[in-house]
C-alpha positions in Angstrom: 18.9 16.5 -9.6 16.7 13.5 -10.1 14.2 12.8 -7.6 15.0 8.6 -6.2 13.5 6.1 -7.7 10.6 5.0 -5.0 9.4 0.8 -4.7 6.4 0.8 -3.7 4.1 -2.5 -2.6 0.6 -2.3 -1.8 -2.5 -4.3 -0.5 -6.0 -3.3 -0.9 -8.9 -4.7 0.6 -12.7 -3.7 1.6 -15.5 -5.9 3.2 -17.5 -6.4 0.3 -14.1 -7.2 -1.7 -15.8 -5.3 -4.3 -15.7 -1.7 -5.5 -13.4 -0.2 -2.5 -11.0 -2.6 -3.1 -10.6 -1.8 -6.7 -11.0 1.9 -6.3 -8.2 2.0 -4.0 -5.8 0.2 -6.5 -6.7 2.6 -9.2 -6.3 5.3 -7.3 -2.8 4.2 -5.7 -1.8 3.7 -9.2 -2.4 7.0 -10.5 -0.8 9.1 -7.3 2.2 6.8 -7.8 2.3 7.7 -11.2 2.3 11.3 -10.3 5.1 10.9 -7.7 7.1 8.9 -10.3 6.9 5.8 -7.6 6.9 2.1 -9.0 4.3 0.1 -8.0 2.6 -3.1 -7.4 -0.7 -4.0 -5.9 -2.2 -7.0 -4.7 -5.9 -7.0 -4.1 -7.7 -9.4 -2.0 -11.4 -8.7 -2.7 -14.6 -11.3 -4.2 -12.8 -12.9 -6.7 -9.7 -13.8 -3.7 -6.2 -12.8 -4.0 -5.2 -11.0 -7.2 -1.8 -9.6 -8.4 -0.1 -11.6 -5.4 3.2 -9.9 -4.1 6.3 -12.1 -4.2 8.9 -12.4 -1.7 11.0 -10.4 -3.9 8.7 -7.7 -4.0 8.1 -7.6 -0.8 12.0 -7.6 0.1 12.7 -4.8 -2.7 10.2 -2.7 -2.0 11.2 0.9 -0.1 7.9 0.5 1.8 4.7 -1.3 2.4 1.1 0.4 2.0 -2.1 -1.4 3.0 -5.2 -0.1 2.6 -7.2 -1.9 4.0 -10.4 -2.4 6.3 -10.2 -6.0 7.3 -7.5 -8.5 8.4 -5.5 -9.6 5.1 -4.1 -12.9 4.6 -0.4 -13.2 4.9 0.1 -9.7 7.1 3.2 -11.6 8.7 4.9 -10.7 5.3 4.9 -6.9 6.3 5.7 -7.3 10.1 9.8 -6.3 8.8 8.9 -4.1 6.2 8.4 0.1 6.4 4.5 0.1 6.0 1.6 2.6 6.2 -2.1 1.2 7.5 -4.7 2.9 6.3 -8.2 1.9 6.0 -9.4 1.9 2.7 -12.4 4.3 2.8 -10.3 7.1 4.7 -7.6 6.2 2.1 -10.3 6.9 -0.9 -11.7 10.0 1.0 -8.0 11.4 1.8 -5.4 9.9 -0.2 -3.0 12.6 0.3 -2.9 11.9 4.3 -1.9 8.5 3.3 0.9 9.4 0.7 2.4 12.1 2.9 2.5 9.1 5.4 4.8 6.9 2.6 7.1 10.1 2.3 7.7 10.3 5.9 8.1 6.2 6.7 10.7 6.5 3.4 13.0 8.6 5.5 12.2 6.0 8.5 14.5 3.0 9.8 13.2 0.0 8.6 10.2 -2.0 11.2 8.8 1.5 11.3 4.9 0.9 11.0 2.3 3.9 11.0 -1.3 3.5 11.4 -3.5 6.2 10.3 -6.9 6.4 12.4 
């Protein structure tokens, strides 16, 4: 049986909007790699918003992940979505808590948020 294709969106962003912020995308990329997930990341670091998500992205994705640990621009795009809030340095320190959070929100109704502390 194949396993579903997964949608995934993501936002990462640190205080510095320098290393974190691209650690965190790199790292996302690689465990959705693993999980056979599609993914695309926006990062709002230094240089200001890169990669931005679309509507459309935002609309097909299965679920939302920020990692963040500062307010992002344009949150109001995830308020309907299926997202997981994490800040980025527990994110970096303990992805797995984070993508064990995606699995379970997948399986959720849709406006399900979960914050990891």
């Amino acid at each position: 049986m194949d396993a579903v294709k997964r949608n995934l969106v993501a936002v990462t962003a640190c205080i510095s909007g320098v290393a974190h912020t691209y650690m965190a995308a790199e790292r996302l990329e690689k465990l959705c790699h693993q999980e056979k997930w599609s993914v695309k990341i926006e990062t709002q670091g230094a240089l200001g918003i890169e990669n931005p998500l679309t509507e459309a992205d935002i609309s097909n994705a299965d679920a939302v992940l920020l990692l963040t640990d500062i307010d992002i621009a344009g949150a109001e795009r995830f308020i309907d979505c299926r997202y997981v809030h994490s800040g980025i340095s527990a994110f970096l320190r303990e992805p797995q808590k984070a993508m064990a959070a995606v699995r379970k929100v997948l399986g959720s109704p849709q406006h399900t948020h979960i914050i990891l502390r």
